[in-house]
Backbone as a ProteinNet text record, in pm:
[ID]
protein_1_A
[PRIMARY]
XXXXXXXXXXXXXXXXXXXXXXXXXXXXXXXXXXXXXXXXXXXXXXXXXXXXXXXXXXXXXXXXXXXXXXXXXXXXXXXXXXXXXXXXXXXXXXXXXXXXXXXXXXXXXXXXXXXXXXXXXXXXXXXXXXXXXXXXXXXXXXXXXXXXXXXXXXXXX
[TERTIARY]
84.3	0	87.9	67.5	109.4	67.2	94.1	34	-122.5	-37.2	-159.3	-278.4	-286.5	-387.1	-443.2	-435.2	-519.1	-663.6	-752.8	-868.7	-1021.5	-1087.2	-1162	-1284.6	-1341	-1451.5	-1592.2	-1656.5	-1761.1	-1816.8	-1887	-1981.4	-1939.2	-1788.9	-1730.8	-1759.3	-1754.6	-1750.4	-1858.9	-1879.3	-1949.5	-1978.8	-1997.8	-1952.4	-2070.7	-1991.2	-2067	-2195.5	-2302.1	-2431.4	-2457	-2376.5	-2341.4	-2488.3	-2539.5	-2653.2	-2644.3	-2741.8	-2772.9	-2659.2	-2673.4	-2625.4	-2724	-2828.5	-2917.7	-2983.2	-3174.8	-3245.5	-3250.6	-3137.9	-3185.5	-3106.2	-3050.3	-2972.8	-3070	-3192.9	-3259.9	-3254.5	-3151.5	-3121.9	-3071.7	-3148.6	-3109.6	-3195.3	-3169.3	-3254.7	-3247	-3352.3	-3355.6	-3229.9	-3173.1	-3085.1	-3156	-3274	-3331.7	-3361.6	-3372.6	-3412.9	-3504.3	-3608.4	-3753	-3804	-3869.4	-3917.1	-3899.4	-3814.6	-3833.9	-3760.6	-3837.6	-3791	-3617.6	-3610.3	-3478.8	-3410.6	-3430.2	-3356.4	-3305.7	-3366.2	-3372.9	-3227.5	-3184.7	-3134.7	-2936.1	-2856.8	-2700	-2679.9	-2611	-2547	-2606.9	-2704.8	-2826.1	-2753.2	-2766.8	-2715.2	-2783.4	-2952.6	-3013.2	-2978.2	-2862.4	-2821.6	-2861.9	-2906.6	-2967.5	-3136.6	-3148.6	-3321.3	-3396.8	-3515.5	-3591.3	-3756.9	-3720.9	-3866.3	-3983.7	-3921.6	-4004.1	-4064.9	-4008.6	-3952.4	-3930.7	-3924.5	-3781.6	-3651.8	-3608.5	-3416.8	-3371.9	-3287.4	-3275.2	-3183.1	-3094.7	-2963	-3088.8	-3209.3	-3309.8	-3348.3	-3427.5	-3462.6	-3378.2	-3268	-3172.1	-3161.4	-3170.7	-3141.8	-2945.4	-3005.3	-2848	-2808.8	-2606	-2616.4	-2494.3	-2509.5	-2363.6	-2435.2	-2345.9	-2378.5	-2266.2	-2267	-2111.4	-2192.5	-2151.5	-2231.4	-2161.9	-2280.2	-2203.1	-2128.5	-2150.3	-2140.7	-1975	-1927	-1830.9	-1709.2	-1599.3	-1545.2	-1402.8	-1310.9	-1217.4	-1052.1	-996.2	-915.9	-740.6	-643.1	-487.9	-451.2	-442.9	-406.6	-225	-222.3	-57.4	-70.7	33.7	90.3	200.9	181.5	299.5	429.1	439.1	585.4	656	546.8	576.7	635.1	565.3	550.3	696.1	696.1	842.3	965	965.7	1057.3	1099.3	957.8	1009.3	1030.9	1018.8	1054.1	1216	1288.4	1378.9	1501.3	1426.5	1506.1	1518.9	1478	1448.6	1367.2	1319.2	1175.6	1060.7	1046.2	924.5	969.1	938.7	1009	889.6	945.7	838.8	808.9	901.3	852.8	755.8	735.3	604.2	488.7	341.8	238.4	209.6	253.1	199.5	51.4	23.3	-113.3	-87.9	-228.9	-231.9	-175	-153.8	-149.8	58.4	113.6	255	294	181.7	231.5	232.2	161.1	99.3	278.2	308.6	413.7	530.7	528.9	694	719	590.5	532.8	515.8	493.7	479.8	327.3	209.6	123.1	64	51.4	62	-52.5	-203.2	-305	-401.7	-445.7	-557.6	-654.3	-737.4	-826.8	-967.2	-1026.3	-1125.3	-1042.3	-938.4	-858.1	-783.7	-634	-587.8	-607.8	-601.9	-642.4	-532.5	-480.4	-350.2	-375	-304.5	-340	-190.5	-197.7	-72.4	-11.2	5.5	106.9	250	358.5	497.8	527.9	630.3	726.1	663	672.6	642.8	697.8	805.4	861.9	868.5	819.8	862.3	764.9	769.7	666.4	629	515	469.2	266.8	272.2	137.2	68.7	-7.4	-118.1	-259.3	-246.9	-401.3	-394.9	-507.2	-552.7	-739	-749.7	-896.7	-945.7	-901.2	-908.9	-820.8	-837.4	-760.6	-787.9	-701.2	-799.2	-716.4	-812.7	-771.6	-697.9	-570.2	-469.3	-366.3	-341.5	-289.3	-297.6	-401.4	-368.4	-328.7	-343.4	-346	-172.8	-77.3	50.3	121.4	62.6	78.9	63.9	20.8	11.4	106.3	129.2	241.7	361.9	414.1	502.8	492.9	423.6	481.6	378.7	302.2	269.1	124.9	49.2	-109.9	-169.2	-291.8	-358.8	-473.1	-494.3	-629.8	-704.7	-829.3	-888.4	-1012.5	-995.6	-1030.4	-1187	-1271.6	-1367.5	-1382.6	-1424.2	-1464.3	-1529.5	-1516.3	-1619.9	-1759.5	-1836.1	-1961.5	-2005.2	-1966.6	-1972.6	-1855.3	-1816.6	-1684.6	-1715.6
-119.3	0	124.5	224	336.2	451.3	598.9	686.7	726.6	732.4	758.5	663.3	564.8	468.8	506.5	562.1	569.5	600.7	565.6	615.5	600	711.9	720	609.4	560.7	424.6	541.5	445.5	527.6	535.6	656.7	714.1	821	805.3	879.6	1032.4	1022.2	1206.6	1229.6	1381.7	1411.1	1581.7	1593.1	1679.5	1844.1	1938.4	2030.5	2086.1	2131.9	2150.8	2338.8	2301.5	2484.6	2548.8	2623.7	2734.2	2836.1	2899.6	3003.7	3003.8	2879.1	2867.9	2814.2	2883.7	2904.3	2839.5	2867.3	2708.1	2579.8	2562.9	2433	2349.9	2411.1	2319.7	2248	2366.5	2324.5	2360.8	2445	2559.9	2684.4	2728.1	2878.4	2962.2	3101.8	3236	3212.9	3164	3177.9	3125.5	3023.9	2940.1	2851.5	2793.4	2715.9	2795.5	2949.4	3027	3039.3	3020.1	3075.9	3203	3225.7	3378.7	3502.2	3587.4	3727.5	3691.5	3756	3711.1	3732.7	3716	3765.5	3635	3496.5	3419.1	3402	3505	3467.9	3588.6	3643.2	3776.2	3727.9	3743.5	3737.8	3801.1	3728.7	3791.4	3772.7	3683.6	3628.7	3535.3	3517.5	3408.7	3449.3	3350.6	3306.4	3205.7	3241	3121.6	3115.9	3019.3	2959.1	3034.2	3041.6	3076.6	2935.1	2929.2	2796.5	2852.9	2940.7	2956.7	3039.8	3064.5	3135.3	3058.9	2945.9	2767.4	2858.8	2828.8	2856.6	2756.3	2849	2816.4	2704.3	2603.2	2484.9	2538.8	2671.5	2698	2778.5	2826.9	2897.4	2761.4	2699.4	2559.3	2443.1	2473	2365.1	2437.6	2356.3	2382.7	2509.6	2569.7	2666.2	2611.7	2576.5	2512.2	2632.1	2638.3	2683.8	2840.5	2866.7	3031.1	3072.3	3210.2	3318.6	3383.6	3298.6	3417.9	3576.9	3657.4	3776.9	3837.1	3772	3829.7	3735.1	3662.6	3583.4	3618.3	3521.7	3634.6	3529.5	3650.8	3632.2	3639.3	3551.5	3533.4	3555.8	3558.3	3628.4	3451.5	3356.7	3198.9	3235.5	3176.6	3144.1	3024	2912.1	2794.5	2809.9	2711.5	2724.7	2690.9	2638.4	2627.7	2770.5	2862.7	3000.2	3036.1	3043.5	3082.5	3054.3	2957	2889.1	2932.7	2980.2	3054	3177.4	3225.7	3381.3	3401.1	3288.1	3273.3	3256	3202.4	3131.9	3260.2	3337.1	3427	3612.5	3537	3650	3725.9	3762.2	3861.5	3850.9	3788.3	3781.9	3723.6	3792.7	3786.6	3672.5	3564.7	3460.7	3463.2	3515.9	3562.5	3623.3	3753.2	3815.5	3755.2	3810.5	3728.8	3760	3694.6	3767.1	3743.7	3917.1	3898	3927.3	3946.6	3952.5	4083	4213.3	4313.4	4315.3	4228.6	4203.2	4146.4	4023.5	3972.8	4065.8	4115.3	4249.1	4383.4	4355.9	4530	4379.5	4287	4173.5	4130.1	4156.2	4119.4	3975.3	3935.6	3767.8	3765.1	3833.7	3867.5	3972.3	4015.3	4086.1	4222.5	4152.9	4267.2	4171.7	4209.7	4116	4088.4	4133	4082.7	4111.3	3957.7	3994.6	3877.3	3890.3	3805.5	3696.5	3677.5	3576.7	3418.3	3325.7	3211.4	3111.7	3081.4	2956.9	2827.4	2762.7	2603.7	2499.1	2383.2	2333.2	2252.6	2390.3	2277	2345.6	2200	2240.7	2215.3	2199.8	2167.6	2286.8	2273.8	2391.6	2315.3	2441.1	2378.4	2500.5	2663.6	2735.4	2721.9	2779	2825.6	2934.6	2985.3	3078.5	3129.3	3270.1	3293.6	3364.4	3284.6	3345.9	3402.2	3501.8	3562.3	3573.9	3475.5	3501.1	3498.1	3479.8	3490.4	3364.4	3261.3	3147	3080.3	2925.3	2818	2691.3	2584.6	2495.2	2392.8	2254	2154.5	2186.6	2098.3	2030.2	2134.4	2237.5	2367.5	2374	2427.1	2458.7	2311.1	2184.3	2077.6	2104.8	2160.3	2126.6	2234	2346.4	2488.9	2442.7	2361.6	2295.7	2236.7	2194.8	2006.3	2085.2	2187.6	2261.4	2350.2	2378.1	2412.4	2578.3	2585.1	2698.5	2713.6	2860.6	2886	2898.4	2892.6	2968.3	3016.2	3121.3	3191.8	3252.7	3175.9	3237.5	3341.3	3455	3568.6	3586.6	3594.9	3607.8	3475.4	3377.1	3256.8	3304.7	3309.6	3327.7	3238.4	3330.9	3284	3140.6	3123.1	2971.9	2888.8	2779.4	2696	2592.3
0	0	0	-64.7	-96.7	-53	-39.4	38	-92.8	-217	-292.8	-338.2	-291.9	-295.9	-148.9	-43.1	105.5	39.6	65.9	48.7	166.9	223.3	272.4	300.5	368.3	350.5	277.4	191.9	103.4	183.2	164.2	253.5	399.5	383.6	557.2	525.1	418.6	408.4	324	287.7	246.3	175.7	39.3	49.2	65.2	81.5	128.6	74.1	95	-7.6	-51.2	-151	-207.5	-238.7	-166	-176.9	-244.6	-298	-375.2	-476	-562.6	-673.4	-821.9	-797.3	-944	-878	-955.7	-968.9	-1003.9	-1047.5	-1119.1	-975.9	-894.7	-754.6	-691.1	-703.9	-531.7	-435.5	-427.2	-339.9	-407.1	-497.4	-537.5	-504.7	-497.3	-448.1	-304.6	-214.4	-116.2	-10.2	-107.9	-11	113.8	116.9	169.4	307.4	331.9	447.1	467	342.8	368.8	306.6	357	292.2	425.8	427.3	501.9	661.5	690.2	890.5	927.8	1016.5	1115.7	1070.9	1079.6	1056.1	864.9	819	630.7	598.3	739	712	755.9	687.5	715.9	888.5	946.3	1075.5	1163.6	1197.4	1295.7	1378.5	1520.4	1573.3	1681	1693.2	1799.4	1889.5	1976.3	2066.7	2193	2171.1	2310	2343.3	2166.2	2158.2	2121.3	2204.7	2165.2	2095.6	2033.2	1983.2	2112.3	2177.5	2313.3	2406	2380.8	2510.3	2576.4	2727.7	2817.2	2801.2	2763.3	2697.8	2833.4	2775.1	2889.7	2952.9	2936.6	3060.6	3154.8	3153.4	3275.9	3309.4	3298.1	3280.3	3369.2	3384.5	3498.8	3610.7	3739	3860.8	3819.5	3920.3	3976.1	4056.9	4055.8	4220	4249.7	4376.9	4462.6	4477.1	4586	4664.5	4720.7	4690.6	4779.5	4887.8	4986.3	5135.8	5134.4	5110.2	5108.4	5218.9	5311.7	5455.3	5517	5419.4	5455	5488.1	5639.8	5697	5602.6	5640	5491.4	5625.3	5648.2	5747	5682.8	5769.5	5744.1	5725.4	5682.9	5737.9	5720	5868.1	5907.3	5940.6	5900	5928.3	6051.3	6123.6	6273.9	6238.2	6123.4	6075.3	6032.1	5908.9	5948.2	6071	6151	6252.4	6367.1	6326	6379.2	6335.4	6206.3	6134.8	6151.4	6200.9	6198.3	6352.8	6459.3	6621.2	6593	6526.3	6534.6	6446.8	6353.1	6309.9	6406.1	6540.2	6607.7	6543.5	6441.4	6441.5	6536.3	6562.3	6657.9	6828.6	6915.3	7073	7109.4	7156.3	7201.4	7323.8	7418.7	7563.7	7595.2	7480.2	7507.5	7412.8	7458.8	7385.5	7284.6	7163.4	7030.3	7005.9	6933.2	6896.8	6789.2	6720.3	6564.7	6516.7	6587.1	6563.5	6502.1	6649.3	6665.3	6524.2	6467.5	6342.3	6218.3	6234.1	6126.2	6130.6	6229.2	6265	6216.9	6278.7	6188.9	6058.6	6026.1	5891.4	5828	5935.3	5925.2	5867.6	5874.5	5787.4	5704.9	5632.9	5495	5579.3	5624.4	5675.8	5754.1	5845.1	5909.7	5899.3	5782.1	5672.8	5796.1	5812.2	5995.4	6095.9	6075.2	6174.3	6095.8	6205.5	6172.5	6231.9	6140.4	6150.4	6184.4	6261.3	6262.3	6213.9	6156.2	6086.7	6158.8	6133.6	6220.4	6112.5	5966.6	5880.9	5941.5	5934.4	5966.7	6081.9	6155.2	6279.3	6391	6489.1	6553.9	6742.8	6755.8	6891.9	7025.3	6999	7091.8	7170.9	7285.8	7403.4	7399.9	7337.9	7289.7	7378	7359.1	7420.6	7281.5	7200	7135.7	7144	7078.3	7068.1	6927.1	6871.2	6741.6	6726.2	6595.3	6633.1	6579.2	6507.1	6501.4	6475	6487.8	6496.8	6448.1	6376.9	6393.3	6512.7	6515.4	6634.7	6696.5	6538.7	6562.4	6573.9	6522.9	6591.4	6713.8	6750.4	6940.3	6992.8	6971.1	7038.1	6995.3	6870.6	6859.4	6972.9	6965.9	7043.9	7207.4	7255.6	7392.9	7377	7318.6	7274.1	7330.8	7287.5	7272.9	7401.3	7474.9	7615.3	7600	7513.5	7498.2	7498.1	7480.2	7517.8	7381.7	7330.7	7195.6	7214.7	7246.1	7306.9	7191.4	7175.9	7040.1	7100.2	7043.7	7114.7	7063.5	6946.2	6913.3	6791.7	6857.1	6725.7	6619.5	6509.7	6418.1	6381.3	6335.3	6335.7	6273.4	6178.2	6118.7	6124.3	6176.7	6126.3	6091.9
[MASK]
+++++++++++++++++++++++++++++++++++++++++++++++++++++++++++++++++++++++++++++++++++++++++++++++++++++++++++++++++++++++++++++++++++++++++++++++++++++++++++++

């Protein structure tokens, strides 16, 4: 077999049906549009019109919701946290609060509070005030000889 012998199985293709090419086609003049109307006219594109149906994207369930009211947190990891204890920026003797992380710059702005999480190593004896936490954080923040005082829980967790 040769490249110029390849040939298509009869029937795979098909070829295109050229409009408004005289009467004697079968499709000349109108081009099989009809007579008049918005759809008989160049540059029309009714998408996602069903004839004055309700269109099936109104027609399907909506899922998912953005609570507008949702509180939007600073998240620090204790391994952070460990890093910036260990490079002296942050004095672990005294109690850091969120304000202390904010002036070391261990967080960027306090959004409606910072949140601690317990990815990473974490070994000082430390006194926190944040405004949330999860578990296994404060349970590592005890582990470690130290307090995590969550000052105003937020409303949903």
């Amino acid at each position: 077999m040769r490249l110029n012998e390849l040939r298509d199985n009869p029937g795979a293709t098909k070829k295109a049906k050229r409009v408004g090419r005289g009467p004697g086609s079968g499709t000349g003049k109108t081009a099989g549009r009809g007579m008049k109307g918005q759809k008989s006219r160049s540059g029309v594109a009714i998408k996602g019109f069903e004839g004055g149906q309700m269109p099936l994207y109104q027609r399907l369930p909506k899922r998912g919701f953005n609570k507008p009211n949702r509180k939007k947190f600073a998240v620090l990891n204790l391994g952070i946290l460990q890093k910036f204890i260990d490079a002296k920026t942050l004095d672990a003797k005294k109690a850091i609060t969120e304000d202390v992380l904010v002036e070391a710059g261990v967080v960027r702005r306090k959004l409606d509070g910072v949140r601690i999480l317990a990815k990473g190593e974490f070994s000082a004896k430390v006194k926190l005030e944040v405004t949330g936490a999860s578990a296994s954080a404060m349970e590592a923040v005890e582990k470690a000889g130290g307090t995590l005082t969550v000052t105003s829980a937020p409303a949903a967790e």
